[in-house]
C-alpha positions as CSV (number, residue, x, y, z in Angstrom):
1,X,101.5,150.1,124.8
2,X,103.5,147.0,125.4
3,X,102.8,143.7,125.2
4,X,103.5,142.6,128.7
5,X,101.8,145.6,130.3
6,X,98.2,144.8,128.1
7,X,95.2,143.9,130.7
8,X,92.7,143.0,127.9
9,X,94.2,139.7,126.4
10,X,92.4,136.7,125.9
11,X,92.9,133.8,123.8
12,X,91.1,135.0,120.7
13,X,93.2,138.2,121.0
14,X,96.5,136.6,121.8
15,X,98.2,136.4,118.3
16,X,96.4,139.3,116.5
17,X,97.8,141.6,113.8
18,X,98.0,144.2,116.9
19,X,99.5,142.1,119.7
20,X,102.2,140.7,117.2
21,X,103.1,143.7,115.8
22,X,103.2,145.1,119.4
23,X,105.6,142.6,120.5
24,X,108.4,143.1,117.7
25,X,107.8,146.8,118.5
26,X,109.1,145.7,122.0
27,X,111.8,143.7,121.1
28,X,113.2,146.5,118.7
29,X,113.1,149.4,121.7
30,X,114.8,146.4,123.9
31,X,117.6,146.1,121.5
32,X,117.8,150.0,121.0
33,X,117.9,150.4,124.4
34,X,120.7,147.6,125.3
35,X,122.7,149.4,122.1
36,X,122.2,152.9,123.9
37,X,123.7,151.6,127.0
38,X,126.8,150.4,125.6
39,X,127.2,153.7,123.5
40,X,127.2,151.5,120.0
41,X,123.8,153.6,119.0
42,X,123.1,157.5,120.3
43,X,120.7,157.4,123.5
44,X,118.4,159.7,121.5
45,X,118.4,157.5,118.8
46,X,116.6,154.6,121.3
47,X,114.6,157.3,123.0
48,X,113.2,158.2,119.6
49,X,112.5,154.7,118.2
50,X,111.0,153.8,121.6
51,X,108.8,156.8,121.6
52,X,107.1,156.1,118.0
53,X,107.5,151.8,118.8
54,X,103.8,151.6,119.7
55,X,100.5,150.3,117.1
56,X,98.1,152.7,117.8
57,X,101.3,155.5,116.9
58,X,102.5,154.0,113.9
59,X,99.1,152.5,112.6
60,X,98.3,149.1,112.1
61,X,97.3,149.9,108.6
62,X,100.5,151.0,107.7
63,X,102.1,148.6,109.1
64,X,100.1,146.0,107.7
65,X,100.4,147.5,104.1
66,X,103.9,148.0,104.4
67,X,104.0,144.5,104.7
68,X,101.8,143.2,102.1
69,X,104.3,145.2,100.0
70,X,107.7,143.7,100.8
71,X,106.1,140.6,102.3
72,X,109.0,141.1,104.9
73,X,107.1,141.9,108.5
74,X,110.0,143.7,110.2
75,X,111.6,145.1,107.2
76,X,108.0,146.6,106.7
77,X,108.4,147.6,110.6
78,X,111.9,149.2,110.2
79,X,110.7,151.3,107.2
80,X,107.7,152.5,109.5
81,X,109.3,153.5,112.4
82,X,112.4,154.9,110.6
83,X,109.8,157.1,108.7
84,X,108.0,157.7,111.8
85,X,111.1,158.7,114.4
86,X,113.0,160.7,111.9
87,X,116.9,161.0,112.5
88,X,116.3,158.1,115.5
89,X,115.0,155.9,112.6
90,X,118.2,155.5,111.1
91,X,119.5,153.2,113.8
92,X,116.2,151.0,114.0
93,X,116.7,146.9,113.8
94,X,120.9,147.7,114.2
95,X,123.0,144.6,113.3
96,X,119.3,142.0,114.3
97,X,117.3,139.4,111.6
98,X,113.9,138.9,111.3
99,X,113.9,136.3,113.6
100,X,115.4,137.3,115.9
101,X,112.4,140.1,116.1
102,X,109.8,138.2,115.4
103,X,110.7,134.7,117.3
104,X,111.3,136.5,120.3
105,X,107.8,138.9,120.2
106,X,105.8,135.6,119.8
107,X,107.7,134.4,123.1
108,X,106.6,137.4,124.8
109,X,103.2,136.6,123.6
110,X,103.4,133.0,124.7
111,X,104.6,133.9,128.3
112,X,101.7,135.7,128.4
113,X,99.1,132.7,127.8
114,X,101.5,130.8,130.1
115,X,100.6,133.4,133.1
116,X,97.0,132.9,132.5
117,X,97.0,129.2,131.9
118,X,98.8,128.9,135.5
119,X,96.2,131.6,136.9
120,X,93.3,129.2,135.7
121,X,95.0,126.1,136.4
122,X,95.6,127.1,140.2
123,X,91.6,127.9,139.8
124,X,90.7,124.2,139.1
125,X,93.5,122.7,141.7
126,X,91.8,125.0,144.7
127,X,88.6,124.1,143.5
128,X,89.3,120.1,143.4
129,X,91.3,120.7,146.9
130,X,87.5,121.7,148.4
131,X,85.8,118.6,146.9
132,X,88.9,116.3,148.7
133,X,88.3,118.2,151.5
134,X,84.5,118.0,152.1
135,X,84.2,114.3,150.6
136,X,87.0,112.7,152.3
137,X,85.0,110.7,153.9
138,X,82.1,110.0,151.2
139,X,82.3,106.5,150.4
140,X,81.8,105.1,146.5
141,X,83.1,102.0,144.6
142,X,86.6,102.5,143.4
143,X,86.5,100.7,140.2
144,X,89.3,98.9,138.4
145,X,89.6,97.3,134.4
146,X,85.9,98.8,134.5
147,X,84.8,96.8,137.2
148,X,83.7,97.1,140.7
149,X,86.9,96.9,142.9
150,X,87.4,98.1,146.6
151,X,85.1,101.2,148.5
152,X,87.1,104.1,148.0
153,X,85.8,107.8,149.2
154,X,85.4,110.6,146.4
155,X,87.8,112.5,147.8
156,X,90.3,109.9,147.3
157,X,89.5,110.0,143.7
158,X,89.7,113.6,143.8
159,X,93.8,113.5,145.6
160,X,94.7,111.2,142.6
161,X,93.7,113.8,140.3
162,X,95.2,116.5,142.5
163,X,98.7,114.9,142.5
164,X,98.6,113.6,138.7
165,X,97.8,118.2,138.3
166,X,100.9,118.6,140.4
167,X,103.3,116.1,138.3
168,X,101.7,117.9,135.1
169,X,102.2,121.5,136.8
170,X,106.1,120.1,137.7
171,X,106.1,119.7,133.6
172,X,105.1,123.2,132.4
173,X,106.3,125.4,135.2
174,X,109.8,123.4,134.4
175,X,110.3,124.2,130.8
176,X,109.8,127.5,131.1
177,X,113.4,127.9,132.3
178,X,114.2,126.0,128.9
179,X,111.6,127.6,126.6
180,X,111.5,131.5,127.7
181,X,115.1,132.4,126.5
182,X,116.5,135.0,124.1
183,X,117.5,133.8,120.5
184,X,119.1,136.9,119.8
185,X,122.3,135.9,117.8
186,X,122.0,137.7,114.3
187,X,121.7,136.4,110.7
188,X,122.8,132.8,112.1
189,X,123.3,133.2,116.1
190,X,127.0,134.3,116.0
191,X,126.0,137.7,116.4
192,X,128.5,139.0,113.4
193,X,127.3,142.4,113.4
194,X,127.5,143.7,116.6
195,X,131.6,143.5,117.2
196,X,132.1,141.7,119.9
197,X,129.4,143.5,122.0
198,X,126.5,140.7,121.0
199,X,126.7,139.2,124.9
200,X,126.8,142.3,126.4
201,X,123.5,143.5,124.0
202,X,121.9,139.8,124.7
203,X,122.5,140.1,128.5
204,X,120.6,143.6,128.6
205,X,117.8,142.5,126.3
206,X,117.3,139.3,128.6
207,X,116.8,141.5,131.6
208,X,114.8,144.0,130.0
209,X,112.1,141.6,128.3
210,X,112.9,139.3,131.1
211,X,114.1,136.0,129.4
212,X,117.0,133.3,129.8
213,X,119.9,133.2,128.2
214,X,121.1,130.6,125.0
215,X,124.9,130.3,124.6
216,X,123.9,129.9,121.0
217,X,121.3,131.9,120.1
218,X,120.5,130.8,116.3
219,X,117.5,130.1,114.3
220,X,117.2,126.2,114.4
221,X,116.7,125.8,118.0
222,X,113.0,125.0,117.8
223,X,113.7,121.9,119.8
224,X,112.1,124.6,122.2
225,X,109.0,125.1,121.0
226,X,108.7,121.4,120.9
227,X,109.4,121.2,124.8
228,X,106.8,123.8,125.0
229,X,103.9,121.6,123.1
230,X,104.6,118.7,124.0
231,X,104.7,119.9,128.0
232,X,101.5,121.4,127.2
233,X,100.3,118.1,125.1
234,X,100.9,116.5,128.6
235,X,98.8,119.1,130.6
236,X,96.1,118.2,128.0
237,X,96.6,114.5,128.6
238,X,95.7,114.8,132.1
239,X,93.2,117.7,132.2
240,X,91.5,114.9,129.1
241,X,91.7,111.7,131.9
242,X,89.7,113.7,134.7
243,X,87.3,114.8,131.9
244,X,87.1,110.9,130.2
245,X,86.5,109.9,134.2
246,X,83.8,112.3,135.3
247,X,82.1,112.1,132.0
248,X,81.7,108.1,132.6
249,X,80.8,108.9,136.1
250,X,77.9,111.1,134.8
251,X,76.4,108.5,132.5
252,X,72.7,106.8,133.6
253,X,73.9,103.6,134.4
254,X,76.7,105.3,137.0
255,X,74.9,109.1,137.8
256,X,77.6,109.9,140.8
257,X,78.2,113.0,138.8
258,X,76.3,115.7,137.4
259,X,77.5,119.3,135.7
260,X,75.8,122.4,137.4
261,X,74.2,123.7,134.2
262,X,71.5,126.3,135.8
263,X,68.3,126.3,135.3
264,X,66.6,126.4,131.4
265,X,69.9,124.3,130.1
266,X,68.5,122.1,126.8
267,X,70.1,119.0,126.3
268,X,67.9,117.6,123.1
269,X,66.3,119.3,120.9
270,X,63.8,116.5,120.3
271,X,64.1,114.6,123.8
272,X,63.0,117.2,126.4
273,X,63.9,114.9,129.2
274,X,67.5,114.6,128.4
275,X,70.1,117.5,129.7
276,X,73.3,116.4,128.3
277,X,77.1,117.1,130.0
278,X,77.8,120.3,128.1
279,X,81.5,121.6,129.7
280,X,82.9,118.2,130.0
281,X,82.6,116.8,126.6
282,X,84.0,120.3,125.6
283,X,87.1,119.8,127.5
284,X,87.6,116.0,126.7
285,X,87.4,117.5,123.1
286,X,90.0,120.6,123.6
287,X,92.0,118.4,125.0
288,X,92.3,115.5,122.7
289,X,93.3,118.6,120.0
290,X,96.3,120.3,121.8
291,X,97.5,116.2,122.6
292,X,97.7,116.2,119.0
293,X,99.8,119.4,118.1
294,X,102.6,116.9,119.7
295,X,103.8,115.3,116.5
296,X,103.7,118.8,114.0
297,X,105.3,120.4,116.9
298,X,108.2,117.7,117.3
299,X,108.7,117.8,113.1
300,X,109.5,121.3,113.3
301,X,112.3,120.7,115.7
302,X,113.9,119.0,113.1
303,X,115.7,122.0,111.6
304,X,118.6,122.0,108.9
305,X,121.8,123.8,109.7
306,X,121.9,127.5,111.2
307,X,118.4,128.5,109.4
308,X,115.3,126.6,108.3
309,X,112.2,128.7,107.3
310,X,110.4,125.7,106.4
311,X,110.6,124.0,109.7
312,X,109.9,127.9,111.4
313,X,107.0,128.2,109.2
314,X,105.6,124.7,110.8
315,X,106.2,125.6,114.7
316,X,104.4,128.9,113.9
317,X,101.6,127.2,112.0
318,X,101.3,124.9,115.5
319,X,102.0,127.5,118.0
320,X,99.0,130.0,116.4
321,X,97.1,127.2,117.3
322,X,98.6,125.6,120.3
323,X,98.9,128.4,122.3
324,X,95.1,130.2,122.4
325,X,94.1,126.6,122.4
326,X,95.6,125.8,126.0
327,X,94.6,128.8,127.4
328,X,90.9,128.4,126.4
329,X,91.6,124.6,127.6
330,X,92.6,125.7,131.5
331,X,90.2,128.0,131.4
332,X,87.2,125.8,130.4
333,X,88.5,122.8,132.7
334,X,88.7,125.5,135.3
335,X,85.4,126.2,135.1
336,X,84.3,122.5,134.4
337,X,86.1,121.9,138.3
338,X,83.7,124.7,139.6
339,X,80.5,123.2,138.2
340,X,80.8,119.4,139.3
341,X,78.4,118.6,142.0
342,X,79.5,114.7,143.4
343,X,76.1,112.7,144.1
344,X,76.7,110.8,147.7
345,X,73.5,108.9,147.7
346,X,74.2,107.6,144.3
347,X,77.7,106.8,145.7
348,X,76.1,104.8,148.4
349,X,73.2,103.3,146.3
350,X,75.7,101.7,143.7
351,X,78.4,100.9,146.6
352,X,75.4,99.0,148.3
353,X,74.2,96.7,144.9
354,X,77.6,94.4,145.3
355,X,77.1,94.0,149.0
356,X,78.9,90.3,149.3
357,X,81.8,91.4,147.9
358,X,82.9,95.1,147.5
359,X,84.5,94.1,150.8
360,X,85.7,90.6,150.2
361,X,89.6,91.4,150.6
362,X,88.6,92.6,153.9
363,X,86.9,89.5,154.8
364,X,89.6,87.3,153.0
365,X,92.3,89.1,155.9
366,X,90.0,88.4,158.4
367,X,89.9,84.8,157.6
368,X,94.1,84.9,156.7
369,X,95.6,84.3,160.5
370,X,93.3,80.8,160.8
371,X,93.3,79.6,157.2
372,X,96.3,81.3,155.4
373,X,96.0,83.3,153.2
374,X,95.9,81.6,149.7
375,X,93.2,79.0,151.5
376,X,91.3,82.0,152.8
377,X,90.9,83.5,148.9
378,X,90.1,80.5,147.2
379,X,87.3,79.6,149.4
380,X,85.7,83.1,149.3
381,X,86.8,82.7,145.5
382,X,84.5,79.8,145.3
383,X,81.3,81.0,147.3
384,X,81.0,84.4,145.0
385,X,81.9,82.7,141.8
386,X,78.5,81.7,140.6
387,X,75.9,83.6,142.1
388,X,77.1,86.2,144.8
389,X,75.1,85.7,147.9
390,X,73.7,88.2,150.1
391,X,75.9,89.5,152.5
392,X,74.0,87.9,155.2
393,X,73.9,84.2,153.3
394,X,77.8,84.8,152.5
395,X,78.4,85.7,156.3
396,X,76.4,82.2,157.5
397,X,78.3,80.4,155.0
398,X,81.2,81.4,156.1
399,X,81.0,81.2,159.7
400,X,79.8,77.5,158.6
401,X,83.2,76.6,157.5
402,X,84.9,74.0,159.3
403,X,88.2,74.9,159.4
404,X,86.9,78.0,161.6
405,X,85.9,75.5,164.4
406,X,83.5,78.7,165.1
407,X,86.4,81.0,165.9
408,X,84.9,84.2,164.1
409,X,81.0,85.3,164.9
410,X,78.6,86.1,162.6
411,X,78.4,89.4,163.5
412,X,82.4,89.9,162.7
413,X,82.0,88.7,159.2
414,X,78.8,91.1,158.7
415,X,80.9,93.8,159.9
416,X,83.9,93.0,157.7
417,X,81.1,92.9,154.8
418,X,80.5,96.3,155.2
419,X,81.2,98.6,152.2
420,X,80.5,102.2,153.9
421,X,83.4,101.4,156.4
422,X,85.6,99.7,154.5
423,X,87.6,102.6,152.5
424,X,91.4,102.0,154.1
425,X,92.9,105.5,154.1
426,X,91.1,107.1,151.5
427,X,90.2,109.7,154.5
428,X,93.6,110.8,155.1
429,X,95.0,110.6,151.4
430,X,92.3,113.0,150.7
431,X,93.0,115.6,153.6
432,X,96.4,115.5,152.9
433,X,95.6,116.2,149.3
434,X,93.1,119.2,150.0
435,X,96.4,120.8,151.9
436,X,98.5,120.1,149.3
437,X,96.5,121.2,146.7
438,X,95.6,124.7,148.3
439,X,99.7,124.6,148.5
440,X,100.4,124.0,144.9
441,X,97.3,126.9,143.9
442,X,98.8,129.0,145.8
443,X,102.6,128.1,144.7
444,X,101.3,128.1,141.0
445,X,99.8,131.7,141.6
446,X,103.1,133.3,143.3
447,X,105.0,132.5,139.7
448,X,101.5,134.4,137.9
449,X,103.2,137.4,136.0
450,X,100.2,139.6,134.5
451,X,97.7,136.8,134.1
452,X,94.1,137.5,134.1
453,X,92.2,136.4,137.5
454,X,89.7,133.8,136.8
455,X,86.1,135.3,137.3
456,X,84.2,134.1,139.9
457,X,80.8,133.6,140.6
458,X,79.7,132.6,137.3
459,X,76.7,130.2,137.1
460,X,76.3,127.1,134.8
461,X,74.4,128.5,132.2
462,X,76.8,131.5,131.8
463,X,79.8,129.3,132.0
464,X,77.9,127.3,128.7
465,X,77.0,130.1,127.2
466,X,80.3,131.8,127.1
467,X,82.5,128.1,126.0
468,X,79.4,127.4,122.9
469,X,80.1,130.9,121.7
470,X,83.7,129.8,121.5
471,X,83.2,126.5,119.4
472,X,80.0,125.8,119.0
473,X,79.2,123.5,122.2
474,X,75.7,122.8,120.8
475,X,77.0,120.1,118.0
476,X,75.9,116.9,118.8
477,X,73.3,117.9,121.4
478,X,70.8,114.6,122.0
């Protein structure tokens, strides 16, 4: 077994006993077999310790006990495999530190979660690329300091979201560059023990486990990990805002949003008429708790000369939670992407209750060329200050103005007061997005290196069921 070959990972799975055993067991036949190669350990000696370097082999129970023993992990792994591989034992762990092992296993492990959260993350872009696409034209109120602003279409909302993913996708495909390296460098990264050779075994140990390089590969660079959260703080940010925005767009007074739950979904308990967001409010949740890993993770960058268990401890403590927690996040706002279902006649009904002026700018331009600009807004300023008119009333009070000398018809100012047509290029932004968007799922998929595929098909109520058996979505139903 090896850690970057294992199908059946999932988030819940991703830092067990097994897996993290697994992946020092990896990093050891790595380093055995760079030593081989360069003739500083016999090549039987790393065939032997790669032969015995697996958990189901060795037993987890061993392992575990050997542990609980020396309270030393990979001195408890050493002593197991030595046992285990008889004269190749000898030459297990030759010249490395514990953290070397076990920093770089848990980075195997994390490249792993970072595979999948791409794979579910190119799931949600593609998804939001179709809803651009087929509502690029669906007009709604664009809404700005919580107000009603300018018509916009939904799929116009939907681009902004697609290029704010992008910018967020720029983030965490970036760092991993910067956080996927080898810190391979011995007791303090100056790689004493391995005369003169430690370049030569880092370089084959990169390749193998397929990691980056560190000219200084000691134990205080957590500034790395940091990167890591706080990239993935970012991701949270922005997977939070959709969330926040959809979640208002779902409530009563708004209703231009509703979650596909299937059929049989209970929102109350005690109010049978109510059926609650469910997948939304999980993900604005989720989110708001990986935004706030930020800070612990950004302490334990703030290491102490060439070692500092107490600031390793910390990233650890953050990472066993950060890491299954972003996985499960892309994966529920995945799924949260596939079940929204945008409500066009709600769109239209709420576009068409501020008829006289959703569309004032327009009108305001139309009036610009005879009255000037600044003359042109402060009259219309004036007539919807008090009581906005209807659109009719605003259009023969208009045309009434003097200073027109009846050089715009009634019909023109109707026509400017139209909401459904005024949406600028909302059309086109959203088009252009739903290419784009396919693009960057398909971009974001390419760099996918043994992710699982997001499953398909699944209906509302499975989707629910299968996120409340993860944390208990029920709480604070009614």
């Amino acid at each position: 077994m090896n850690v970057a070959q294992t199908t059946d990972m999932t988030p819940e799975t991703l830092f067990s006993p097994a897996n993290l055993w697994q992946s020092w067991l990896d990093v050891e036949v790595a380093l055995a077999h760079a030593q081989a190669d360069l003739g500083i350990i016999p090549d039987w000696a790393a065939e032997g310790i790669a032969a015995v370097a697996n958990v189901e082999t060795l037993g987890l129970e061993a392992l575990e006990a050997e542990a609980a023993r020396s309270h030393a992990p990979i001195n408890a792994l050493t002593r197991v495999v030595a046992a285990r591989a008889g004269p190749a034992g000898a030459y297990v762990h030759w010249g490395a530190t514990t953290q070397n092992v076990m920093q770089t296993g848990r980075l195997l492990l994390m490249r792993r979660a970072q595979g999948a959260l791409r794979a579910h993350l190119a799931g949600a872009v593609d998804c939001l690329a179709g809803l651009a696409d087929s509502h690029a034209a669906t007009p709604m109120m664009g809404r700005t300091n919580r107000r009603h602003a300018l018509p916009i279409s939904f799929g116009f909302k939907v681009a902004g979201w697609i290029e704010e993913l992008d910018r967020a996708a720029d983030r965490i495909v970036g760092m991993e560059k910067r956080v996927f390296v080898l810190p391979f460098g011995g007791a303090v990264g100056a790689m004493h023990a391995f005369e003169g050779r430690g370049r030569a075994i880092s370089r084959r140990m990169e390749q193998d486990l397929n990691l980056g390089a560190l000219l200084v590969p000691g134990r205080a660079v957590n500034d790395l990990f940091a990167d890591y959260v706080v990239q993935l703080a970012l991701l949270a940010t922005t997977f939070e805002r959709i969330a926040t925005e959809l979640y208002a767009l779902m409530s009563e007074e708004i209703g231009e949003i509703a979650e596909v739950q299937g059929a049989g979904t209970v929102g109350s308990s005690t109010m049978p008429h109510k059926v609650n967001p469910k997948l939304v409010v999980h993900v604005m949740a989720m989110a708001a708790d990986l935004r706030a890993a930020a800070a612990p993770a950004m302490q334990g960058a703030l290491t102490l000369h060439e070692g500092d268990a107490a600031a390793n401890h910390l990233v650890v403590r953050v990472l066993d939670r950060v890491c299954p927690l972003a996985w499960t996040l892309a994966r529920a706002f995945e799924t949260l992407c596939k079940t929204v279902r945008p409500l066009p006649d709600r769109m239209l009904v709420n576009l068409s209750d501020s008829p006289a002026y959703a569309a004032s700018e327009r009108l305001m331009m139309l009036l610009a060329p005879i009255l000037g600009h600044i003359q042109a807004h402060d009259i219309l300023q004036q007539m919807l200050a008090d009581a906005p008119p209807s659109r009719d009333a605003l259009a023969a009070r208009v045309v009434a103005l003097p200073a027109l000398r009846g050089a715009i018809s009634a019909d023109a100012v109707t026509e400017a007061l139209d909401t459904r047509t005024y949406l600028g290029e909302s059309e086109r932004i959203a088009l252009e997005a739903a290419i784009f968007g396919r693009d960057l799922a398909a971009r974001l998929r390419a760099g996918v290196s043994g992710a699982q595929e997001p499953q398909e098909g699944r209906t509302g109520n499975e989707a629910v069921a299968e996120i409340g058996a993860e944390s208990g979505i029920g709480a604070g139903a009614g």
